[in-house]
NUVEXLUM-120008 format. One record per residue (C-alpha): residue number from 1; x, y, z. Coordinates in Angstrom, 2 decimals, decimal comma. Each point is the difference from the previous one (the first is absolute). Last residue first. Example, Ala and Ser with C-alpha at 12.3 -4.5 7.8 and 13.67 -1.06 7.14 Angstrom:
2
<atom><num>2</num><c1>13,67</c1><c2>-1,06</c2><c3>7,14</c3></atom>
<atom><num>1</num><c1>-1,37</c1><c2>-3,44</c2><c3>0,66</c3></atom>
This chain:
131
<atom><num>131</num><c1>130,69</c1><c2>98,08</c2><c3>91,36</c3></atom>
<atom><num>130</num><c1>-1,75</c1><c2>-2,16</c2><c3>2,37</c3></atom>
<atom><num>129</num><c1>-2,33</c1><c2>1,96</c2><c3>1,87</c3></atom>
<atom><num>128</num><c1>-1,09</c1><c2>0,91</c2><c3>-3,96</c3></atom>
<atom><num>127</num><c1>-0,65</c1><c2>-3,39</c2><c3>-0,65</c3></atom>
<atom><num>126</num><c1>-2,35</c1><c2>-0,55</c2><c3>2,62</c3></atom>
<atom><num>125</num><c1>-1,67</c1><c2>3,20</c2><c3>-0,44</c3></atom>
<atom><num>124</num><c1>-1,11</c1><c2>-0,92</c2><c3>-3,80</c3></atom>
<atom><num>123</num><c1>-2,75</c1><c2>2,42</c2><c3>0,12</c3></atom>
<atom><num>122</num><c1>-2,16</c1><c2>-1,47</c2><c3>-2,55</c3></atom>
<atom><num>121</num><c1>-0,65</c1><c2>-3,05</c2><c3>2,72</c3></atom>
<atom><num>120</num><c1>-1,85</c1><c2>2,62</c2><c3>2,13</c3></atom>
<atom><num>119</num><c1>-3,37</c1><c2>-1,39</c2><c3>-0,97</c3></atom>
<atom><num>118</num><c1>-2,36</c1><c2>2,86</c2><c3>0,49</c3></atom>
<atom><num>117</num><c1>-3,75</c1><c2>0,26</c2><c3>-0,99</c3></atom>
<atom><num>116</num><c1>-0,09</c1><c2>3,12</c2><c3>1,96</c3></atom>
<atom><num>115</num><c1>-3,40</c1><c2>-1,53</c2><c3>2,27</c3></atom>
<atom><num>114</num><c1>1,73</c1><c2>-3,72</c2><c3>0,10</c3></atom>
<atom><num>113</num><c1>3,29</c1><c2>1,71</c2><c3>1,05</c3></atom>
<atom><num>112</num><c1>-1,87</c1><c2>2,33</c2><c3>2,60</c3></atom>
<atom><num>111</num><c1>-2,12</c1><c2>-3,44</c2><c3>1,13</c3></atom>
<atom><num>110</num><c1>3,18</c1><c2>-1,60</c2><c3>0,88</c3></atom>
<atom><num>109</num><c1>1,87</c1><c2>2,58</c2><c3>1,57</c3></atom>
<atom><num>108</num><c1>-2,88</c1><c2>1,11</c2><c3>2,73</c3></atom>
<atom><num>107</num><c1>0,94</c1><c2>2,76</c2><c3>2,18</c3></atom>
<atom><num>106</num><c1>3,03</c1><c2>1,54</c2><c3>-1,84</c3></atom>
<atom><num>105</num><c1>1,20</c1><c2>2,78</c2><c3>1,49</c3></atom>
<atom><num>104</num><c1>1,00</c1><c2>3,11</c2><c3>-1,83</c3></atom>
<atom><num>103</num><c1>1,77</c1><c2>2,58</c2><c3>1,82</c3></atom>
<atom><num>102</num><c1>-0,36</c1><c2>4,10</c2><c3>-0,24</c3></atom>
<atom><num>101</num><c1>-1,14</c1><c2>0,24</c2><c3>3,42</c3></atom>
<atom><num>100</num><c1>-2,43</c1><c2>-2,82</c2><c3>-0,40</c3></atom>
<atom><num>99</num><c1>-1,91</c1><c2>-1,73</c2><c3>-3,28</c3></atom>
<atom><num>98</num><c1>-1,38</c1><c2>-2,95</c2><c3>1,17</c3></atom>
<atom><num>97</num><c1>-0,82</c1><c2>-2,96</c2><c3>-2,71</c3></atom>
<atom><num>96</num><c1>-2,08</c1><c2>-2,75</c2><c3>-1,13</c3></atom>
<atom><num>95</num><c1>-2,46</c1><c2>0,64</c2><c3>2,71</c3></atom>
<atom><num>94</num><c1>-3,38</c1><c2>0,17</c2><c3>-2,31</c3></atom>
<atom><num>93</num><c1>-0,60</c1><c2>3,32</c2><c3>1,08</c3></atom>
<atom><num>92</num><c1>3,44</c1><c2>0,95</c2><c3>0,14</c3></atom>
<atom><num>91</num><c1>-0,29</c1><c2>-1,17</c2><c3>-4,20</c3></atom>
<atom><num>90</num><c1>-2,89</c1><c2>1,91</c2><c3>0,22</c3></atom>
<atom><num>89</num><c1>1,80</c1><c2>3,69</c2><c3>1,02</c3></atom>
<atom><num>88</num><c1>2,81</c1><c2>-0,56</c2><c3>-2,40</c3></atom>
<atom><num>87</num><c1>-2,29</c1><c2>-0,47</c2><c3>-2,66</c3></atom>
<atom><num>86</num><c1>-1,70</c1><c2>3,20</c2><c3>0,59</c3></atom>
<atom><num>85</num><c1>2,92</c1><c2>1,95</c2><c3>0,62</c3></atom>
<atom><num>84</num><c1>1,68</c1><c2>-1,57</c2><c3>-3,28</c3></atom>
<atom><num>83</num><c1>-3,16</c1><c2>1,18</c2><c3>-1,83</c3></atom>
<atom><num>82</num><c1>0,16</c1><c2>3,49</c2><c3>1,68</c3></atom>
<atom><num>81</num><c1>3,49</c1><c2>0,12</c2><c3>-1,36</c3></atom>
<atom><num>80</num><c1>-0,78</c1><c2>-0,66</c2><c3>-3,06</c3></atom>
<atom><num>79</num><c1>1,32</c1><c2>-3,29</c2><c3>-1,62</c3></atom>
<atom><num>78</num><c1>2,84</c1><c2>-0,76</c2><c3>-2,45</c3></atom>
<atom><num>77</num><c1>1,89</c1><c2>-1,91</c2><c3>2,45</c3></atom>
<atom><num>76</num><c1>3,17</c1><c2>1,97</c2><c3>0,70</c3></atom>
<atom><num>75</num><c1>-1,58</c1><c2>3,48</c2><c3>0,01</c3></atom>
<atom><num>74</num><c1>-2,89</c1><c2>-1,75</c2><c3>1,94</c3></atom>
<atom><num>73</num><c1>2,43</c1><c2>-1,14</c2><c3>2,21</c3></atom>
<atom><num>72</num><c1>2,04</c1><c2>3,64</c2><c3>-0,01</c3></atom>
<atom><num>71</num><c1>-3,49</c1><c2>1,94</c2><c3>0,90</c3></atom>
<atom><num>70</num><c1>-0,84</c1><c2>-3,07</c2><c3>2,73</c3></atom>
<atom><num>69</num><c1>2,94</c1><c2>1,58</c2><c3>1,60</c3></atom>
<atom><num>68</num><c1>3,82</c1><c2>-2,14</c2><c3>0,14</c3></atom>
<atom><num>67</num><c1>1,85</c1><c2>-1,05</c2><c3>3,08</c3></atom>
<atom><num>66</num><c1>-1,27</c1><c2>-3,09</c2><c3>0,06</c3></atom>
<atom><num>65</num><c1>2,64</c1><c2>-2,24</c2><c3>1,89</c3></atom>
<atom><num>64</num><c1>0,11</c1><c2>-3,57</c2><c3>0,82</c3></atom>
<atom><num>63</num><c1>-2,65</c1><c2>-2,43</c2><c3>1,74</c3></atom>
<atom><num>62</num><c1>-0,83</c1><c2>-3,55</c2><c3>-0,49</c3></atom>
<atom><num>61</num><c1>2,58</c1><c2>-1,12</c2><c3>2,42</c3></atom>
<atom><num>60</num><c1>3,34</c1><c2>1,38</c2><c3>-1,69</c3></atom>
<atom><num>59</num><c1>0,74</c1><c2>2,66</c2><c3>-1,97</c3></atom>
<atom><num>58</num><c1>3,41</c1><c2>1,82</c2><c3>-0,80</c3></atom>
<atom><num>57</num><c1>1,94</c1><c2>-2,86</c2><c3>-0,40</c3></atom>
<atom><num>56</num><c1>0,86</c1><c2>0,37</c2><c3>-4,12</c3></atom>
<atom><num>55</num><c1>-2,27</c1><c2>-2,46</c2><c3>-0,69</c3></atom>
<atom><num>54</num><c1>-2,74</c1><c2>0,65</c2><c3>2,94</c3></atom>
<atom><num>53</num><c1>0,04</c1><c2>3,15</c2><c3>-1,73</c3></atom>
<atom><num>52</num><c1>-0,87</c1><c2>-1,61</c2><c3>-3,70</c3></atom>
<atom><num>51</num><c1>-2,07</c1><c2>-2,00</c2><c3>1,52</c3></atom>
<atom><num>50</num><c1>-2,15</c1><c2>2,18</c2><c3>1,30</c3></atom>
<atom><num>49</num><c1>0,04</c1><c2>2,60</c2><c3>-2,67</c3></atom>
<atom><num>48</num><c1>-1,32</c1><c2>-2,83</c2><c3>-2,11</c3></atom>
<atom><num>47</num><c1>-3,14</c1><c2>-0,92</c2><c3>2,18</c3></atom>
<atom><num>46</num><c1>-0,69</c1><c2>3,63</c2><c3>0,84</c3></atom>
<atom><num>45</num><c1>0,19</c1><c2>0,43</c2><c3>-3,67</c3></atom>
<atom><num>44</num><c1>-2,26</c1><c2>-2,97</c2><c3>-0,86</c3></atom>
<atom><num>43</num><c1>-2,25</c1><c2>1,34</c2><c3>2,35</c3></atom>
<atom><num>42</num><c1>-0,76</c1><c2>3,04</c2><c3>-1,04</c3></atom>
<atom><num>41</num><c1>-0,06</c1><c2>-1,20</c2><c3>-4,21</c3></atom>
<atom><num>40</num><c1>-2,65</c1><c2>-2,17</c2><c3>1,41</c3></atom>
<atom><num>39</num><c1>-2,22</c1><c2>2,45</c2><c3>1,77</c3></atom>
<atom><num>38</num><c1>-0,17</c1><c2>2,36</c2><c3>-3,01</c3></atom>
<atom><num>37</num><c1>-0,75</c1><c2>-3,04</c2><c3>-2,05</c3></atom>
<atom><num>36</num><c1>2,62</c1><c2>-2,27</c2><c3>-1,86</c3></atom>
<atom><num>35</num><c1>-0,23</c1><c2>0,13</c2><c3>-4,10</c3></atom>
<atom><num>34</num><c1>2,02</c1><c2>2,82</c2><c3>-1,52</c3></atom>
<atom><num>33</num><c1>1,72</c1><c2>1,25</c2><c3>3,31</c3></atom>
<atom><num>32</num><c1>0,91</c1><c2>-3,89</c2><c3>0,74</c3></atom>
<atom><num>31</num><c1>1,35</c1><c2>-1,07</c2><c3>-3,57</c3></atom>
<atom><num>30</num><c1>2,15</c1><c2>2,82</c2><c3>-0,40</c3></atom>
<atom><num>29</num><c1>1,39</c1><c2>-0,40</c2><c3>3,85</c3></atom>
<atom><num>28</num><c1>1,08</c1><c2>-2,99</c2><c3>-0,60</c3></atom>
<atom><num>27</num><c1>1,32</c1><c2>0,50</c2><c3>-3,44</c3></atom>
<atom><num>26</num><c1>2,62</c1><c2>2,21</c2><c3>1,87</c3></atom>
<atom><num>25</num><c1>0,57</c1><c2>-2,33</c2><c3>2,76</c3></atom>
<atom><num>24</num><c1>1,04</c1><c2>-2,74</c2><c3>-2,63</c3></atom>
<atom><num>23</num><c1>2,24</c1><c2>3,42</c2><c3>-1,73</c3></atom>
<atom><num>22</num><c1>1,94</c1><c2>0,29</c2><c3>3,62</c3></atom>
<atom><num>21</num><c1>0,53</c1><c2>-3,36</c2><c3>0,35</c3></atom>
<atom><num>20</num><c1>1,52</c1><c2>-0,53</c2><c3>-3,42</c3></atom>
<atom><num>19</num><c1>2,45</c1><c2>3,34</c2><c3>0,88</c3></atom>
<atom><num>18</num><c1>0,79</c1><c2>-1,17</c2><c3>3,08</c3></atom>
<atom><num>17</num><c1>1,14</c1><c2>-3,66</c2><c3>-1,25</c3></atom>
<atom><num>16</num><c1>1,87</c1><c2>1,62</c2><c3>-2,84</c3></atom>
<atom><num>15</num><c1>1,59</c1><c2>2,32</c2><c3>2,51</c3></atom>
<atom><num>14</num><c1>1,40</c1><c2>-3,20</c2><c3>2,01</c3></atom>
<atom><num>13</num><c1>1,05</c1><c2>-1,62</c2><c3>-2,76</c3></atom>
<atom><num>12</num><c1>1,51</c1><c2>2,72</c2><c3>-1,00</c3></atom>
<atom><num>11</num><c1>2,22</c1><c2>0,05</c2><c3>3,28</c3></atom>
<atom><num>10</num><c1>0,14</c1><c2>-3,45</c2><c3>0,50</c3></atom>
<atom><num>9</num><c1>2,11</c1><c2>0,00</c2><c3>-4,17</c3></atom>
<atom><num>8</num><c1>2,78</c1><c2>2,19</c2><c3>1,99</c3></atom>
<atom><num>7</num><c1>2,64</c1><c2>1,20</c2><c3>-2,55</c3></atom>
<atom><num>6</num><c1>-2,24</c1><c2>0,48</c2><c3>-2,91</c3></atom>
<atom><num>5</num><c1>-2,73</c1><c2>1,53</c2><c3>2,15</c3></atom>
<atom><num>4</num><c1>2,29</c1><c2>2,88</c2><c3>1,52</c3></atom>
<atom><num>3</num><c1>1,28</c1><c2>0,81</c2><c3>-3,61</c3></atom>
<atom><num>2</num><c1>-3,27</c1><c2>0,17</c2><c3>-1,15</c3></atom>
<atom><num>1</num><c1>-0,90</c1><c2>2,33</c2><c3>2,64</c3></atom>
């Protein structure tokens, strides 16, 4: 590997750039399971996994694929899965989102950032279409 990143500087570049973005989303998600609410640590991964999909092409509109239970998000989140059930059910309620056939869709963007406190900035997307 060394070898490899001696003779082609892009190349380590490139896995220093993956490895910073990888530890911003890891204080991320230290700051949100220690401070957001059940609801807020939700949507901030429906926000992220978003984006992240839409990245790579596999999302598009507001909607991408969930196939995951409400067991694996609470897994994921910190959160029972009655709690996740519960949230999942009010943030219908409030039409932030549509869960359908194992897809996510994303009713209302704008209020589902406000609600996960997300600012996608840490994800550095732009630069990693680049690379």
């Amino acid at each position: 590997m060394c070898e490899l990143i001696a003779r082609f500087p892009g190349v380590g570049a490139a896995f220093w750039r993956d490895t910073l973005v990888d530890a911003a989303i890891f204080r991320e998600w230290m700051v949100g399971i220690g401070r957001k609410s059940a609801s807020g640590r939700i949507a901030h991964l429906f926000c992220e996994m978003y984006l992240e999909l839409q990245a790579m092409g596999l999302a598009g509109s507001y909607r991408c694929p969930l196939p995951i239970t409400q067991i694996d998000l609470g897994d994921a989140l910190g959160l029972s899965n009655v709690h996740v059930n519960r949230e999942l059910k009010d943030m219908r309620g409030q039409g932030l989102i549509t869960l359908r056939s194992n897809t996510l869709v994303i009713e209302a963007w704008d209020e589902l950032t406000r609600a996960g406190e997300f600012d996608a900035t840490y994800l550095h997307l732009e630069k990693r279409a680049a690379a």
